[in-house]
C-alpha positions as CSV (number, residue, x, y, z in Angstrom):
1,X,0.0,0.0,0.0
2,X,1.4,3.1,-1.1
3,X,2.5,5.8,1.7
4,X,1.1,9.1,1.8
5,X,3.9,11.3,4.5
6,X,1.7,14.2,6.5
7,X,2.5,17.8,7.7
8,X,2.4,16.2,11.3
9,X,2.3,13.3,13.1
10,X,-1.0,14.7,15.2
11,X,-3.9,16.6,14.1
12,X,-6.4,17.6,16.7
13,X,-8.6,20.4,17.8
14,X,-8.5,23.0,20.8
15,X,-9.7,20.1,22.9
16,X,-7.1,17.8,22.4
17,X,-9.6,15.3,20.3
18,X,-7.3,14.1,17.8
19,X,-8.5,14.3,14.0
20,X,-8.3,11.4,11.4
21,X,-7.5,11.7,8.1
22,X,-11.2,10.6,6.5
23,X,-14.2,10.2,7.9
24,X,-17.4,8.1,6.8
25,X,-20.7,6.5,7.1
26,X,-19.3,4.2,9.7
27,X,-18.4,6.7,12.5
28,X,-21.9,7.7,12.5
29,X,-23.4,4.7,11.8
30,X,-25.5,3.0,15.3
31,X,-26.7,6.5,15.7
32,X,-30.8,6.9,15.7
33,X,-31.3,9.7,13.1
34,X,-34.5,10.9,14.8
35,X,-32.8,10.3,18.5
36,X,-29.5,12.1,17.9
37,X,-30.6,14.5,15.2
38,X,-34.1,15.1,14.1
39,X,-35.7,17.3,12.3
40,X,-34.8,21.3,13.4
41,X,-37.4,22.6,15.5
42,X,-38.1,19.1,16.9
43,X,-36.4,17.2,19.9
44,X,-33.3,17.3,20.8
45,X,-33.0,20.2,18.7
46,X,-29.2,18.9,17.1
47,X,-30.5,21.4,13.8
48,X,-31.2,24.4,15.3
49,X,-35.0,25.5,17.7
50,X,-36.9,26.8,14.9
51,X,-37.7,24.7,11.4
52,X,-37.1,28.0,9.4
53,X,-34.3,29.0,11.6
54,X,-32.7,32.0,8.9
55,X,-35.6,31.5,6.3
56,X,-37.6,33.2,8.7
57,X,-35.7,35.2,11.3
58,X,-32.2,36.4,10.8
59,X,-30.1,36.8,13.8
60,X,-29.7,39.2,16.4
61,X,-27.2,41.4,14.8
62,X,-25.4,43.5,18.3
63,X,-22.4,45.5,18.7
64,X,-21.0,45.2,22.0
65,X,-20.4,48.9,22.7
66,X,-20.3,51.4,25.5
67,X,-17.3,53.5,26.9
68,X,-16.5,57.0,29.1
69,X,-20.0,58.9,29.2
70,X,-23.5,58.1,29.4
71,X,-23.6,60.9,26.2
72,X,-20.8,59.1,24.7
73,X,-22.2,55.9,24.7
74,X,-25.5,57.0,23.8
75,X,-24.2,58.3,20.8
76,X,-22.1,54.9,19.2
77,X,-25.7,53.4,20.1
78,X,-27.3,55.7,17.6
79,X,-24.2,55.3,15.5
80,X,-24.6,51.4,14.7
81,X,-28.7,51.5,14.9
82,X,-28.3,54.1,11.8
83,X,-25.7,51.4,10.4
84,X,-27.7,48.1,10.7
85,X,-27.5,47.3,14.0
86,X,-30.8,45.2,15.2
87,X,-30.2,44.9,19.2
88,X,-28.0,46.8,21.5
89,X,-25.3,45.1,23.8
90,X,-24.0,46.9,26.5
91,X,-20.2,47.3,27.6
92,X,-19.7,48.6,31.4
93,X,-16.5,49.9,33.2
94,X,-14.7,48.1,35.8
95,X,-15.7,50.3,38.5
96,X,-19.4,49.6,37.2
97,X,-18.7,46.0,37.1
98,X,-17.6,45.2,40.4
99,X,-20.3,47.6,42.0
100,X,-18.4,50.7,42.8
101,X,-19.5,54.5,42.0
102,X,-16.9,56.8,40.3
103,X,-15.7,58.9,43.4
104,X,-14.9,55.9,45.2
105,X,-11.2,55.6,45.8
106,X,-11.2,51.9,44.4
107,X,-12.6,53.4,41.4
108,X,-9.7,55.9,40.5
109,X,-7.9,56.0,37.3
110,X,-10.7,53.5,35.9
111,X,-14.1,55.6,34.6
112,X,-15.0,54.5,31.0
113,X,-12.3,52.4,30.2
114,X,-13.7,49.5,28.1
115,X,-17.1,50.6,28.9
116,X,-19.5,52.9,30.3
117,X,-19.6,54.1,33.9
118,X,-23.1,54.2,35.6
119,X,-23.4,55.4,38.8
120,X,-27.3,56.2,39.4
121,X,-30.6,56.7,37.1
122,X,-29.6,59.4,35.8
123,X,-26.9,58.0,33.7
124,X,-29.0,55.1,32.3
125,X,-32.0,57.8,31.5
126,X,-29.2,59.5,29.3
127,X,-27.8,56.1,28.3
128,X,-31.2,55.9,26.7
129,X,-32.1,59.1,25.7
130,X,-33.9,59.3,22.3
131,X,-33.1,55.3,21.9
132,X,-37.1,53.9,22.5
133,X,-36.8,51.3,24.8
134,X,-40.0,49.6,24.1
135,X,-39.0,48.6,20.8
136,X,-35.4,47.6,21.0
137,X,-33.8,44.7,22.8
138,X,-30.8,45.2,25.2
139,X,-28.6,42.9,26.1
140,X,-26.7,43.8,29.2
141,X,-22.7,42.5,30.2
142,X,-23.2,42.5,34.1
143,X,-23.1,40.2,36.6
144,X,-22.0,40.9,40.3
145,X,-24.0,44.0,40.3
146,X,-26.5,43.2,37.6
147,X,-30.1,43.3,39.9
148,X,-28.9,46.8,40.1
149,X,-28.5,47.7,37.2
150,X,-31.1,45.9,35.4
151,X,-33.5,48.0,38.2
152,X,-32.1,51.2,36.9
153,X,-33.0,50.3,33.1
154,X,-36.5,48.9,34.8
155,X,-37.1,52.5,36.2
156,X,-35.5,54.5,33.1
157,X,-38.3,52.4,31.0
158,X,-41.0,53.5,33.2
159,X,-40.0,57.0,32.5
160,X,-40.6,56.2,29.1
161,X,-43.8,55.1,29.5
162,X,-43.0,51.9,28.7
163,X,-44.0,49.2,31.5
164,X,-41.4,46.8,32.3
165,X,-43.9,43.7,31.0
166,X,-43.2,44.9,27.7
167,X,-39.5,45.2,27.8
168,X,-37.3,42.5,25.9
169,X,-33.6,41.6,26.3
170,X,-31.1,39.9,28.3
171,X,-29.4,40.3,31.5
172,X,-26.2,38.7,31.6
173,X,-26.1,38.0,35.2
174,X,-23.9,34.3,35.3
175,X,-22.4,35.0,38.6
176,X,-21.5,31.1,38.7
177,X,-18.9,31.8,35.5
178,X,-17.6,35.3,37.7
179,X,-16.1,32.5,40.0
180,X,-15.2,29.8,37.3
181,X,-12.8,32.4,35.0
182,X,-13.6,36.2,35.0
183,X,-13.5,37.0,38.8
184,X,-15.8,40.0,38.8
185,X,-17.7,38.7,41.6
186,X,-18.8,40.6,45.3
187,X,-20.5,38.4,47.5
188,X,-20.1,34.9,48.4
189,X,-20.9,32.3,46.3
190,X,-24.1,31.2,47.7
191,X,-26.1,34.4,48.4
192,X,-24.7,35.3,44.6
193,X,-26.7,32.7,43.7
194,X,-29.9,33.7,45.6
195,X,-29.4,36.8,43.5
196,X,-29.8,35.3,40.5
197,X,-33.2,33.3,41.5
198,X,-34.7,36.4,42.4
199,X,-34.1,37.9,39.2
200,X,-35.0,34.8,37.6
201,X,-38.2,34.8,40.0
202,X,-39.3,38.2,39.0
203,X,-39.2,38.1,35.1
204,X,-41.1,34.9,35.5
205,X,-44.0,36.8,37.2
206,X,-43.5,40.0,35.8
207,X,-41.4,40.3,32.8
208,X,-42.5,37.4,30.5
209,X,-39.9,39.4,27.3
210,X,-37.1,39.6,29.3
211,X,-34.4,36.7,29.9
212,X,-33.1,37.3,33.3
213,X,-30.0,35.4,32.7
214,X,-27.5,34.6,30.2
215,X,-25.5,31.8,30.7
216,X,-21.9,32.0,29.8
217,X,-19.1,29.9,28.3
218,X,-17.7,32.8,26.7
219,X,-15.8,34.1,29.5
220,X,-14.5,30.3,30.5
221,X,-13.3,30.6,26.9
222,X,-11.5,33.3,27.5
223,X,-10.0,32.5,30.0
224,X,-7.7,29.3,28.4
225,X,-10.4,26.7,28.4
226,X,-11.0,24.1,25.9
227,X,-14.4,24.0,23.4
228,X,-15.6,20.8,25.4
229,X,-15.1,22.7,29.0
230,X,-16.3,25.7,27.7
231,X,-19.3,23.8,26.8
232,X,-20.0,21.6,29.9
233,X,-18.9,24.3,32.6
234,X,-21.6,26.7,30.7
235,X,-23.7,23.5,31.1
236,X,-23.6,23.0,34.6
237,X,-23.8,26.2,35.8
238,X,-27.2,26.3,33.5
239,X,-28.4,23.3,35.4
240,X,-27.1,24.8,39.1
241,X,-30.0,27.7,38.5
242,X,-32.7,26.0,37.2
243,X,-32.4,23.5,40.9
244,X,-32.1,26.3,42.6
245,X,-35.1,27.9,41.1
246,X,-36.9,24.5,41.2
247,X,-36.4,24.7,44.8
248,X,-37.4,28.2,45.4
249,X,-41.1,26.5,44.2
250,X,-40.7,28.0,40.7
251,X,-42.6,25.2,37.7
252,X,-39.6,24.3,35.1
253,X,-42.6,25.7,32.7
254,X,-42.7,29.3,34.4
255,X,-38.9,29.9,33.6
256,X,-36.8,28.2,31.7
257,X,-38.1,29.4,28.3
258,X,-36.8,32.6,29.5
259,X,-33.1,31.3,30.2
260,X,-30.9,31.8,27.1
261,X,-27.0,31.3,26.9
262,X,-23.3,33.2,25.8
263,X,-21.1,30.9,23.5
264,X,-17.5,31.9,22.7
265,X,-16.9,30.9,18.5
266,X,-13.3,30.5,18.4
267,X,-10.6,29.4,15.2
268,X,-11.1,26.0,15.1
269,X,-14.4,26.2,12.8
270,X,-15.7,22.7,13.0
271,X,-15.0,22.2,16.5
272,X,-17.1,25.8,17.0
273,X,-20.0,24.0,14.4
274,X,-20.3,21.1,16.7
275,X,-20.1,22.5,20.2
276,X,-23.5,24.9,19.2
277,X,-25.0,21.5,17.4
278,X,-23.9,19.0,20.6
279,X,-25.0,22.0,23.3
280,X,-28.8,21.9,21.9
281,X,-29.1,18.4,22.1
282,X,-27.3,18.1,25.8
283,X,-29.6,21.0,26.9
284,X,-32.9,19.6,25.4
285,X,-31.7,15.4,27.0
286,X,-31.3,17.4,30.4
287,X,-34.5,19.3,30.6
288,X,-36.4,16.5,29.8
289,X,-35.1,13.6,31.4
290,X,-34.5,15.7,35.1
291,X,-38.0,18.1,34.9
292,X,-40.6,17.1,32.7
293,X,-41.8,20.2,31.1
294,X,-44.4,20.1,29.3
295,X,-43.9,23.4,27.4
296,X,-41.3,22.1,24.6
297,X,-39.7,25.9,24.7
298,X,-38.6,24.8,27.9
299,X,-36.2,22.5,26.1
300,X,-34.8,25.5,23.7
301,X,-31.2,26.3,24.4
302,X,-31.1,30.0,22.9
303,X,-27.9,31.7,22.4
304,X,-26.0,35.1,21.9
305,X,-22.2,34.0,20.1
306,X,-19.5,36.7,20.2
307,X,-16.4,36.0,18.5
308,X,-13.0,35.3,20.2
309,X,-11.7,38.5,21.4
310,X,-8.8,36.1,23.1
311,X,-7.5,35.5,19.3
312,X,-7.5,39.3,18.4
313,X,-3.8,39.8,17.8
314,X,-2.3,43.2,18.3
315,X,0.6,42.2,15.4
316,X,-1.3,42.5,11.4
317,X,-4.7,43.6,12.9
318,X,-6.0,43.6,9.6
319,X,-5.7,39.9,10.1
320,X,-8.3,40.1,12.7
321,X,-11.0,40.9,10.1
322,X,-10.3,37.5,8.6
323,X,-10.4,35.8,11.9
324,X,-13.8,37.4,12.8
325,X,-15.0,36.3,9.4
326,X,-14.9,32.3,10.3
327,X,-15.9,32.4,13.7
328,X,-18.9,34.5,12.9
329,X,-20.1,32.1,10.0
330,X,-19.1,29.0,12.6
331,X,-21.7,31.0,15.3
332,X,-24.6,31.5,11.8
333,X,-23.8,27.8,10.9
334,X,-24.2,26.4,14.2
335,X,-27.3,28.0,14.6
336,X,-26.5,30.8,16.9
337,X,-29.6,33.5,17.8
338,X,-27.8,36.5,18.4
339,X,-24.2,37.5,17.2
340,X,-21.6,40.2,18.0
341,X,-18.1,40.8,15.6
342,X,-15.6,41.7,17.1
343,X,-13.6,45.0,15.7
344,X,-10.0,44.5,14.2
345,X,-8.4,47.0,16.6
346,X,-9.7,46.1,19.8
347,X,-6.4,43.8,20.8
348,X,-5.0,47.9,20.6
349,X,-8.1,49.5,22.1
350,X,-11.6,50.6,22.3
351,X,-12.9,49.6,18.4
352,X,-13.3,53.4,16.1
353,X,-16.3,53.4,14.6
354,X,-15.1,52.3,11.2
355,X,-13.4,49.3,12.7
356,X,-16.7,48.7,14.0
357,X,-18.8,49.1,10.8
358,X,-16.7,46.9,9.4
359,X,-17.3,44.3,12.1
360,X,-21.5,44.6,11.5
361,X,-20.8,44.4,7.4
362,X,-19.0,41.2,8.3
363,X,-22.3,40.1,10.0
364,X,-24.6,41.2,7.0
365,X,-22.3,39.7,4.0
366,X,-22.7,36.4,5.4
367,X,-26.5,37.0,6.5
368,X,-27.2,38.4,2.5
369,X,-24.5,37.3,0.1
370,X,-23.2,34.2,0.9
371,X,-25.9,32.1,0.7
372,X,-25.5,30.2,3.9
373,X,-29.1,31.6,5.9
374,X,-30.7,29.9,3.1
375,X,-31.1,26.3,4.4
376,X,-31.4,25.3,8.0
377,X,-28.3,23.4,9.0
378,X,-26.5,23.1,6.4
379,X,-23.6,21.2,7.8
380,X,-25.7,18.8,9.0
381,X,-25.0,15.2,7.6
382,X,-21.0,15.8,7.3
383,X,-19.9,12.5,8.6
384,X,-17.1,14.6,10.3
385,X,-19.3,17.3,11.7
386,X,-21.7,14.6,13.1
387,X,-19.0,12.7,14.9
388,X,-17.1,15.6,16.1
389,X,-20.6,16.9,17.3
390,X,-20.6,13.6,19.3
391,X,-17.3,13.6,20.7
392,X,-17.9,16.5,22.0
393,X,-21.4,15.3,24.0
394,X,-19.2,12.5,25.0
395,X,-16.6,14.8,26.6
396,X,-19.1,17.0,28.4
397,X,-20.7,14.1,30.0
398,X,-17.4,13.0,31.6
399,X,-17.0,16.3,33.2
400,X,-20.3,16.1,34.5
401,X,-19.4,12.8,36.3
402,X,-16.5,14.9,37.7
403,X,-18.6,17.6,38.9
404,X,-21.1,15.7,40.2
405,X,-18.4,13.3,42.3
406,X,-17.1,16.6,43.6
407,X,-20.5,17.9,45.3
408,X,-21.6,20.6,42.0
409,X,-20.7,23.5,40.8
410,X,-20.5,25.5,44.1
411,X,-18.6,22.9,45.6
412,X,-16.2,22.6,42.8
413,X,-15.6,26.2,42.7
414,X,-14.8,26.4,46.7
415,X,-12.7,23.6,45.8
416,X,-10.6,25.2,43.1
417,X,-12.0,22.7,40.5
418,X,-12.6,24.6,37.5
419,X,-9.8,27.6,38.3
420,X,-7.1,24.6,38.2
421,X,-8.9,22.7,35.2
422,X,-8.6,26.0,33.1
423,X,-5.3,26.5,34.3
424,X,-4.1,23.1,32.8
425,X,-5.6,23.3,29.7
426,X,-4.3,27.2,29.0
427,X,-0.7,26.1,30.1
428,X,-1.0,22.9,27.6
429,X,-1.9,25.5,24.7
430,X,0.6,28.5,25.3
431,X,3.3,25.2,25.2
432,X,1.6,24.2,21.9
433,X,2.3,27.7,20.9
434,X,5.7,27.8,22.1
435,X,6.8,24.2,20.3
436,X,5.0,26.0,16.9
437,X,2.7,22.6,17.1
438,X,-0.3,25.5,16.9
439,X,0.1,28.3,14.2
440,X,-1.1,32.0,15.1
441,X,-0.5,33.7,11.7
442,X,1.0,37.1,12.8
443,X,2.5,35.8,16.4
444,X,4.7,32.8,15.9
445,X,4.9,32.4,12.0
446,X,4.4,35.0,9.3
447,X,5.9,37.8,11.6
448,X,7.0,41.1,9.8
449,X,8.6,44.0,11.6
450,X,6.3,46.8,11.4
451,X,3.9,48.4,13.6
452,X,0.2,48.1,12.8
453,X,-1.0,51.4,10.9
454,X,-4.5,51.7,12.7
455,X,-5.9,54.4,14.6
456,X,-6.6,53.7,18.3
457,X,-9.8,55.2,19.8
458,X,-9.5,57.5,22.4
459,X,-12.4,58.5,24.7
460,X,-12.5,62.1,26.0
461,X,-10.1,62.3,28.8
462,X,-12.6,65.2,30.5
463,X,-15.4,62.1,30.9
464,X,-14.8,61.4,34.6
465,X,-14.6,65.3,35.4
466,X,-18.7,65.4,33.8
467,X,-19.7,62.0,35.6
468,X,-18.3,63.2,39.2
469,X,-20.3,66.4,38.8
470,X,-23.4,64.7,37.7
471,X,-23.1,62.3,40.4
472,X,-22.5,65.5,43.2
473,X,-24.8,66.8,41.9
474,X,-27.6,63.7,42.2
475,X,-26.7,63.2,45.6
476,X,-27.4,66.9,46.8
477,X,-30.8,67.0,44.7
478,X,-32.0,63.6,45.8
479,X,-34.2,63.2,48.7
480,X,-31.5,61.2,50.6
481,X,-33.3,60.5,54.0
482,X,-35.8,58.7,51.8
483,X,-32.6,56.6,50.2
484,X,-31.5,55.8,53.2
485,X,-35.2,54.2,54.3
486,X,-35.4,52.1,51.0
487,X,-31.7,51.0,51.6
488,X,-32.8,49.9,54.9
489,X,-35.8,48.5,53.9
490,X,-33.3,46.2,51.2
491,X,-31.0,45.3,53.8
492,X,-34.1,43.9,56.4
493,X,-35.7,41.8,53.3
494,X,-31.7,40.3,52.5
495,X,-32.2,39.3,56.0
496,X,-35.6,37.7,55.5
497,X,-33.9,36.0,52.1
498,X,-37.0,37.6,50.6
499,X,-37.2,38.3,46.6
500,X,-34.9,41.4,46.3
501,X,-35.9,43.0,43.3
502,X,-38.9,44.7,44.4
503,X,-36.8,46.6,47.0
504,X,-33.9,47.6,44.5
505,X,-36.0,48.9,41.8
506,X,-37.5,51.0,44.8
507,X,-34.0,52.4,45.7
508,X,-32.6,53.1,42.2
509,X,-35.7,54.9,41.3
510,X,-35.0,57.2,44.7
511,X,-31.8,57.7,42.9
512,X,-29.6,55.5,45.1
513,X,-26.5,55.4,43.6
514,X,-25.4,51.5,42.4
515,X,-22.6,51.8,45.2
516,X,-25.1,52.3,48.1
517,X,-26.8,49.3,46.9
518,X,-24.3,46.8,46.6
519,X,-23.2,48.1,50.2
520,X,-26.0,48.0,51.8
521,X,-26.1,44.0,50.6
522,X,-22.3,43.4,51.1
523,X,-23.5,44.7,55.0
524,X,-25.5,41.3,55.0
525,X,-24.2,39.0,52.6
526,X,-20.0,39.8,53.0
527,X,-17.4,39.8,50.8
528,X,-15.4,36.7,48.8
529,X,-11.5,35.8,48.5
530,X,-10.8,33.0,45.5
531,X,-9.3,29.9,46.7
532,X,-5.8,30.0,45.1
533,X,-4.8,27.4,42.3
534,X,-1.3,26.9,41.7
């Protein structure tokens, strides 16, 4: 038999499942077509939630964007609406995130950068001015603080006129993930938790649009984990909430058609295909076989992709455009519900606004000229994509076992689990890197010595002098013995482990400032130190 030599001894993906040569009927075969695939829109939903999936519906096309100023922000949303854009997708500061206003001194040096600083109602009734928020969807990157904040764009609603029953978006609000890879957590793990059932509680009963929660791999991704963690961490979070809201006496029917999930789509483009197609199914098995619903939305895993910003290189960022490219027509192929490109420039800095157009054209060549929305899964059948899709179910359910012998998800994190997990499987790639068995175009082959001709965005340096005069001058306008009532009023019901909500939406619209709140819980709930992982 005639030898063929190969680049390498070893091909395999980001997950360390190696890759043969050929695949064919016989490493699918034994597989139930109707059991393991179906039809789309019918169980377990391998092919996508809908049966028209793009024939009907395009995706969600958001920019995530926000920086400096509640003006400033406002006015790239009115940018990329005027350019295409279909939902918006809010970036916060760091301050914002971890639940400190701009005049505290943790907060210094750190107002607007990579997103927008929000202190009180005021800024998110700016944030919104002119932009009508009954007709829009939002999608909101918070998590630590985000009750808070999702009461201030409650409240700024109102103002509007429109009633919060009528609002539609997503929360982010994964606080689970905050201790798994991104670490932009407040309170311990448990009352964190608590957090999120209220929120989930209340759009159940009172905000039947809105999805309180977004479930994240994304951020796992990010942080060095492999496709097939990213996948069943996300997973097993999802499944930690909807126990916890099971046992709060919530149906499985009242809620879960309201959860929705955050996939990373990173280089390796088939792996990517398969994760989305092997998460449906694993979601759909889950839902059924633990609750019983009898809804079958209950089964739906929806999901918002955003491309890798962790691949973004800094050296060629034109290169970045092509990079974006892939991922975002892995996320359309896979059968993703909401997309964001990433901008060329942002491994330099906050995206201009032409890198960002360029990012949404990306999104609407592939959605109207290249002919891929046309038919509903069009990968499906590929004898590679359908085993790959079930190597990567495989994999997910032995980390399930794992988390499950450890105690769950909350245990595992206390333990370290999934911080030492990550850690392994990062380390394994920068060496893959390193040894040049992994090729980044740009970084460790293909290198040319020159610096990148792009402009870098600057926001205006004056933005923290305007947002530390608005929020003086909230504070001496407000009626603040009446803050400090509703504050104590949120602090008795923590107490009571009663459903939060009601009380913060009652103190941000007294214009208590998203520092007093998270205070005022931290008084009851504490703080949180990480285990370290070496």
């Amino acid at each position: 038999m005639q030898h063929y030599p190969e680049r390498k001894d070893l091909f395999a993906n980001s997950s360390d499942i190696p890759v043969r040569r050929l695949y064919t009927e016989a490493d699918v075969e034994g597989k139930e077509y109707l059991d393991t695939l179906g039809f789309p829109g019918e169980f377990p939903y391998t092919r996508g939630i809908y049966p028209t999936m793009y024939r009907a519906r395009l995706w969600t096309m958001r920019q995530f964007s926000g920086y400096g100023t509640a003006e400033e922000t406002n006015r790239r949303f009115r940018y990329l609406l005027e350019h295409g854009e279909t939902g918006l997708s809010i970036a916060f500061d760091n301050p914002t995130l971890m639940g400190y206003d701009t005049d505290d001194p943790l907060a210094g040096g750190e107002f607007g950068f990579g997103g927008v600083g929000i202190d009180t109602l005021k800024d998110t009734e700016i944030l919104f001015d002119g932009i009508p928020m009954g007709r829009i969807t939002t999608s909101m990157t918070i998590n630590g603080p985000a009750p808070i904040i999702w009461a201030m764009y409650v409240a700024t609603a109102e103002k509007q006129g429109v009633p919060e029953s009528q609002l539609d978006g997503t929360t982010q609000n994964d606080i689970l993930k905050e201790y798994i890879a991104q670490n932009e957590f407040i309170y311990p793990p448990e009352p964190s938790v608590k957090l999120v059932v209220d929120t989930i509680e209340y759009a159940a009963k009172r905000m039947p649009k809105w999805h309180p929660v977004s479930i994240s791999g994304y951020h796992i991704r990010e942080a060095g984990s492999t496709a097939v963690q990213e996948l069943a961490f996300t997973l097993a979070n999802g499944l930690t909430y909807v126990d916890e809201a099971i046992e709060r006496g919530l149906d499985i029917d009242e809620f879960a058609p309201q959860l929705s999930f955050f996939f990373n789509s990173h280089n390796d483009f088939f792996e990517e295909v398969a994760k989305f197609r092997a998460a449906r199914r694993i979601w759909a098995r889950e839902i059924r076989g633990r609750y019983h619903p009898k809804n079958p939305q209950s089964l739906y895993l929806r999901f918002h992709t955003q491309t890798a910003g962790v691949t973004l290189t800094a050296q060629q960022p034109e290169t970045n455009v092509v990079r974006v490219a892939l991922q975002a027509l892995a996320a359309v192929l896979g059968g993703t519900q909401s997309l964001h490109t990433n901008s060329l420039d942002e491994a330099l800095g906050l995206p201009t606004e032409k890198a960002v157009r360029i990012a949404l054209r990306t999104q609407q060549i592939i959605a109207h000229e290249s002919g891929v929305a046309n038919t509903v899964d069009p990968l499906g059948g590929s004898y590679y994509v359908e085993w790959l899709t079930n190597e990567m179910e495989e994999g997910v359910y032995r980390y399930f076992d794992r988390i499950e012998s450890i105690g769950g998800v909350v245990a595992g994190i206390r333990k370290g689990f999934f911080l030492k997990e990550i850690a392994e499987a990062s380390y394994r790639f920068q060496r893959e890197l390193e040894r040049k068995d992994r090729i980044i175009v740009g970084v460790n082959e293909y290198l040319v010595d020159e610096k990148p001709e792009v402009d870098v965005f600057e926001a205006d340096p004056e933005g923290v002098a305007t947002q530390l005069e608005r929020l003086r001058k909230v504070k001496s306008e407000r009626n603040t013995p009446g803050v400090h009532r509703k504050l104590e009023a949120l602090r008795a019901a923590a107490r009571e482990e009663e459903n939060l909500m009601p009380y913060i939406v009652d103190a941000v619209r007294a214009y208590a400032t998203l520092g007093e709140v998270v205070g005022a819980l931290r008084e009851v709930y504490g703080s949180y130190e990480e285990l370290a992982v070496l």
